[in-house]
C-alpha positions as CSV (number, residue, x, y, z in Angstrom):
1,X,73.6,160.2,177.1
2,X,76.6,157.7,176.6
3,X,74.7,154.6,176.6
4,X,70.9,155.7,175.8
5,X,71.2,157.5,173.1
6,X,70.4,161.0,171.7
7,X,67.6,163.6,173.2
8,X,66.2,166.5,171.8
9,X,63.9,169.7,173.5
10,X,61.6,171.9,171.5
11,X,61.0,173.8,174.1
12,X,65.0,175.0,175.8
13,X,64.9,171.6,178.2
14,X,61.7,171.7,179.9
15,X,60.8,168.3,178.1
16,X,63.2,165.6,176.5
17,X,62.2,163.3,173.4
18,X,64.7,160.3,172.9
19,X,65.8,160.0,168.9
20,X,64.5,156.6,168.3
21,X,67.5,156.0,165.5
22,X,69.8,156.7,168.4
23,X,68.9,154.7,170.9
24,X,72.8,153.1,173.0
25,X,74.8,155.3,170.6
26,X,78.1,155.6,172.2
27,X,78.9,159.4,172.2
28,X,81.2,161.5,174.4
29,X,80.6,165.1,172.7
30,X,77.5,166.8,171.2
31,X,78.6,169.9,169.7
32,X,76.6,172.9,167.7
33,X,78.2,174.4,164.9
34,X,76.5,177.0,163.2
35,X,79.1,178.5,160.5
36,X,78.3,180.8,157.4
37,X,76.3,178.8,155.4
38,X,74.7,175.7,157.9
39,X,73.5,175.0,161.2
40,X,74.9,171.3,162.2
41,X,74.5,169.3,165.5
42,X,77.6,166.9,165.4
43,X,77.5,163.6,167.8
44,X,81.0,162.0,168.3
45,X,82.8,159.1,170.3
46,X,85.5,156.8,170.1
47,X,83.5,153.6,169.0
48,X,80.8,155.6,166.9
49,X,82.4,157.9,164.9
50,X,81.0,161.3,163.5
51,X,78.0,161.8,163.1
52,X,75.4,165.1,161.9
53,X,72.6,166.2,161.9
54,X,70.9,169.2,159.7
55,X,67.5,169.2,160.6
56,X,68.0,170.0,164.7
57,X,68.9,166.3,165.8
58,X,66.3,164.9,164.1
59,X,67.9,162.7,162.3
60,X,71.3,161.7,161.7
61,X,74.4,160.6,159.1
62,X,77.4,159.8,159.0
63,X,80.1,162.9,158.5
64,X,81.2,162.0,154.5
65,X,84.3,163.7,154.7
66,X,85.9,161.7,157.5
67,X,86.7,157.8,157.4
68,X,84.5,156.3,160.3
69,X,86.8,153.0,160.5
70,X,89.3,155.0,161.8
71,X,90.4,156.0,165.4
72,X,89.4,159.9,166.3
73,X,89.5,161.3,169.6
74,X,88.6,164.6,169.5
75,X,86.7,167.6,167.7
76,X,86.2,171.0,167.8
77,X,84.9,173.9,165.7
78,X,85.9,177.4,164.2
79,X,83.9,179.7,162.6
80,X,85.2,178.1,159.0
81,X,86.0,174.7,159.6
82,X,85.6,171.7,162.1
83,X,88.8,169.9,163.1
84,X,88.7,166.1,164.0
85,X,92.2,164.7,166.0
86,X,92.6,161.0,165.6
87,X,96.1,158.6,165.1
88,X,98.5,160.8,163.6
89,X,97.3,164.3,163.1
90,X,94.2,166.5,162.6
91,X,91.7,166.5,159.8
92,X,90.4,169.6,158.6
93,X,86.8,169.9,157.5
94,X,85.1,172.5,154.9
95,X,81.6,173.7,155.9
96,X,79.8,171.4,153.7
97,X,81.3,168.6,155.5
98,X,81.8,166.8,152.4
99,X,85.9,167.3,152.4
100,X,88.7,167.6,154.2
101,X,91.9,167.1,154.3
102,X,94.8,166.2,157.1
103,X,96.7,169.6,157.9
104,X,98.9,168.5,161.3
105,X,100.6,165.6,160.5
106,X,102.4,164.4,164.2
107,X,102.6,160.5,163.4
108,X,101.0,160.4,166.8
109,X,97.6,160.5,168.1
110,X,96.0,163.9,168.8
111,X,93.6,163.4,171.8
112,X,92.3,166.8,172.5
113,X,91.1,170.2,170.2
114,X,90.2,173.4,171.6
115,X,89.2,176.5,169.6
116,X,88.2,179.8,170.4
117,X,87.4,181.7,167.1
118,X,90.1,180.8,164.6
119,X,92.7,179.9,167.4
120,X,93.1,176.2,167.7
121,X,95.2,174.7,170.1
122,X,95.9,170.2,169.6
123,X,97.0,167.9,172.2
124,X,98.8,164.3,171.9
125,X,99.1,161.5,173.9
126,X,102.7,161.8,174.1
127,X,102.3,165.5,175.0
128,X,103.3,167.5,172.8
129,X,101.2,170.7,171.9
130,X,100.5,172.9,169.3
131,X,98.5,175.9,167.5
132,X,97.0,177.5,164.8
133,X,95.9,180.9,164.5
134,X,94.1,180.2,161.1
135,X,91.9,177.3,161.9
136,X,94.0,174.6,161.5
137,X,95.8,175.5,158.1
138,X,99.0,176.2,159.4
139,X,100.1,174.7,162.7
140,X,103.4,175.4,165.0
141,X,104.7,173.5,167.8
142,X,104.2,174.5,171.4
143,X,106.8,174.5,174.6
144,X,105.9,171.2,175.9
145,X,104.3,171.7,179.7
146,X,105.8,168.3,180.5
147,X,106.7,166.3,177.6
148,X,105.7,162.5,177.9
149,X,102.5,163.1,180.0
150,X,99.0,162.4,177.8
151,X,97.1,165.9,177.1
152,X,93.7,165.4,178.5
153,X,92.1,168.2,178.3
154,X,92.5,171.7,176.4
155,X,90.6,175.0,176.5
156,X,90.9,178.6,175.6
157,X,90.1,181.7,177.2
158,X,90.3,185.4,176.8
159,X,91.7,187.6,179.3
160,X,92.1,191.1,178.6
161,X,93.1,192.3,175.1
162,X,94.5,188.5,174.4
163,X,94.0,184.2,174.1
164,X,95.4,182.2,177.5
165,X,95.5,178.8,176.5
166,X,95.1,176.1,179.3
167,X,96.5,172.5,179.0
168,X,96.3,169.5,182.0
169,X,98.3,166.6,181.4
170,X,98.3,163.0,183.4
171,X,101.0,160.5,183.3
């Protein structure tokens, strides 16, 4: 919950247990990444940070690969690596979380990440997209939808044999 913390079931939510450590933790995503060689929970949001957790959310550090003083918006996961979009590009994160390094500079914020397998698809405020098909090592711009209107939301789908991307924009 955004303002009372983290909760945990045992038992595939027939009962809730609050994490004590957690308790008005600001978070707007909790995502599960399992990838080749560990099972993390991340917690993230805009005044906390990222956050994980190795033990199934029962405890919880700080991400050491990412600088927590700084302003990230959004994250998302591949099957390799998690991504992180803050003020001027997105962060690319090994499995171990211990290091990463910025792969999409855009001297802009990048507010949303969607992935879907190794297809990654960034948002900016100004709105200007872009993708990777490698999990964020190599990026290439998108057609703009509507240039100068924030990205506020991103997603992947697959339809047929192929990836539809889906972008909304405000002004």
């Amino acid at each position: 919950t955004y303002q009372y913390g983290i909760y945990r079931s045992a038992d595939q939510g027939l009962t809730w247990e609050m994490v004590p450590s957690w308790v008005a933790q600001r978070f707007s995503k909790l995502l599960h990444w399992p990838n080749r060689n560990f099972q993390f929970w991340l917690a993230f949001g805009l005044q906390s940070g990222l956050w994980y957790s190795d033990d199934q959310a029962r405890s919880w550090q700080p991400v050491p690969g990412i600088d927590n003083a700084l302003t990230w918006y959004c994250l998302a996961a591949c099957p390799s690596d998690l991504l992180v979009g803050g003020d001027g590009g997105v962060q690319r994160l090994e499995p171990s979380l211990q290091q990463g390094d910025m792969t999409l500079h855009t001297g802009e914020a990048v507010v949303c990440l969607s992935s879907l397998d190794s297809l990654v698809f960034a948002g900016s405020i100004s709105g200007k997209l872009w993708s990777s098909q490698d999990c964020g090592e190599t990026w290439k711009t998108l057609e703009c939808f509507r240039d100068g209107f924030a990205v506020v939301s991103l997603g992947a789908i697959r339809e047929g044999g192929g990836v539809v991307g889906v972008a909304a924009g405000v002004a």
